[in-house]
C-alpha beads as a LAMMPS data file, in Angstrom:
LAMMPS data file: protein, C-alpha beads

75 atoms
74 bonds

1 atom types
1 bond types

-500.0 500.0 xlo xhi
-500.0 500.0 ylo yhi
-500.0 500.0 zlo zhi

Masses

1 110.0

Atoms # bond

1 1 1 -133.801 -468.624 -480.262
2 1 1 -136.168 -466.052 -479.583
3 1 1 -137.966 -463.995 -476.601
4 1 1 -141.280 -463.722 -475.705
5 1 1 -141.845 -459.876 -475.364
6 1 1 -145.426 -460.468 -474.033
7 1 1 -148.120 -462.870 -472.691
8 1 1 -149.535 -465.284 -475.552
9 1 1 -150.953 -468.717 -475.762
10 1 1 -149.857 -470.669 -478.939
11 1 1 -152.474 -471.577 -480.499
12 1 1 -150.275 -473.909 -482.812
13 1 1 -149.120 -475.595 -479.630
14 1 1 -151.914 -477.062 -477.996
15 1 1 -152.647 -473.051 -476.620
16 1 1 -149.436 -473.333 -474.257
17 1 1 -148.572 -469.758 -472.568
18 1 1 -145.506 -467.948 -472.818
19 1 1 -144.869 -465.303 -470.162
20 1 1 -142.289 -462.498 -471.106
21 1 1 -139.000 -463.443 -471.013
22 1 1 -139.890 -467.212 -471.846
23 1 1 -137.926 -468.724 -474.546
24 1 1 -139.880 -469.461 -477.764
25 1 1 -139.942 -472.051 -478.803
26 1 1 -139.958 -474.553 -476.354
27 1 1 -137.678 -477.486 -476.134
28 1 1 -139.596 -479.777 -479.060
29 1 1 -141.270 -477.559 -480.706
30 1 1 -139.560 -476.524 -484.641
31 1 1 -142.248 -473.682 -485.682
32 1 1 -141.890 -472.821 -489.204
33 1 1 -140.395 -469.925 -490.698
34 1 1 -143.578 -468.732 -491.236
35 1 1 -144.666 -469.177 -487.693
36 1 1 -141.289 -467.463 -486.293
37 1 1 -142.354 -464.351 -488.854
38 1 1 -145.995 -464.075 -487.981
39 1 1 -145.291 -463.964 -484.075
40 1 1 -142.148 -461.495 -484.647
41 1 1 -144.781 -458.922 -486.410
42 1 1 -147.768 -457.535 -485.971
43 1 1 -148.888 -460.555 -488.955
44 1 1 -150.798 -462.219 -486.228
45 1 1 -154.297 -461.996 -484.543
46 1 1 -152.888 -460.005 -481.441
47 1 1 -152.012 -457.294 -484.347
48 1 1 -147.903 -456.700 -482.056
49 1 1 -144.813 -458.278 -481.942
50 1 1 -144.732 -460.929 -479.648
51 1 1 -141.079 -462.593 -479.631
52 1 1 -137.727 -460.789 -480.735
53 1 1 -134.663 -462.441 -481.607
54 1 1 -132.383 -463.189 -478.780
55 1 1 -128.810 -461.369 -478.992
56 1 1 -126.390 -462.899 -477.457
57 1 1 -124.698 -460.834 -474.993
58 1 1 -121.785 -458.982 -476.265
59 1 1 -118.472 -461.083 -474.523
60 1 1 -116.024 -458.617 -472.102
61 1 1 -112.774 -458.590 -473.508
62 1 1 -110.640 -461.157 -470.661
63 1 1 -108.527 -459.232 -468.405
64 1 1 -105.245 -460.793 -467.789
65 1 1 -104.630 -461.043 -464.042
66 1 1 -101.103 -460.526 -462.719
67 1 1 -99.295 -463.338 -460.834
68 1 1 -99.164 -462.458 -457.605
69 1 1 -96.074 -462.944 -455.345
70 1 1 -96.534 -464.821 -451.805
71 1 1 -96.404 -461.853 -449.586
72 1 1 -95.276 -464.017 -446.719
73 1 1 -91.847 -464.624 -447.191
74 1 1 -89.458 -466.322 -444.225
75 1 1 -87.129 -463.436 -442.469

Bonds

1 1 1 2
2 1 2 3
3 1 3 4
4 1 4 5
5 1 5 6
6 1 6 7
7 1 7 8
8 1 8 9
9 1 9 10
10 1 10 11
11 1 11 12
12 1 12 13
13 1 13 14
14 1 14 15
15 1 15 16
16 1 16 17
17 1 17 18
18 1 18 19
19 1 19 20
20 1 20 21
21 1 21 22
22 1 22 23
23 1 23 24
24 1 24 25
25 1 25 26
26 1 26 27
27 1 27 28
28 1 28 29
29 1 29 30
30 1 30 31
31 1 31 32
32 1 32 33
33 1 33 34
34 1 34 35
35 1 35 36
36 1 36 37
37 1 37 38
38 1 38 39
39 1 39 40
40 1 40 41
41 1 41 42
42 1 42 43
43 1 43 44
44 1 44 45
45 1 45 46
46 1 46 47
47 1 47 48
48 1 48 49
49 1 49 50
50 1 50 51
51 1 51 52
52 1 52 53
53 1 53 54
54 1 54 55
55 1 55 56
56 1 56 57
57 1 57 58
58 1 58 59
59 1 59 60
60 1 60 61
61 1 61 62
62 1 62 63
63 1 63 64
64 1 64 65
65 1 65 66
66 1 66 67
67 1 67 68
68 1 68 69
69 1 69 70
70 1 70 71
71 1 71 72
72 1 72 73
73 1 73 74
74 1 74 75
């Protein structure tokens, strides 16, 4: 999965826009690897980058929560 890093119109995809932050490529669409290299270099007519890999955010370590005790307890 990759993200668009700024505004372009596929012209391999009947000239559909991507906005930054838009997923490329849409659900349907299996660009080559070609394709994927040309837009994720400045190999294309724009002459920039216009998708980057998506990382997937880095998980946060799972704290363990402590049981806590019913603080209302009968006198």
């Amino acid at each position: 999965m990759y993200i668009t890093k700024v505004y372009f119109e596929d012209a391999q995809d009947e000239h559909r826009p991507y906005k930054p932050g838009d997923v490329y490529p849409r659900s349907g669409l299996n660009p080559s690897k070609q394709r994927i290299k040309e837009l994720s270099s400045d190999e294309n007519i724009r002459g920039i980058p216009l998708i980057a890999e998506a990382k997937e955010p880095e998980k946060e370590p799972v704290k363990k929560q402590r049981k806590r005790r019913n603080a209302d307890t009968s006198l």
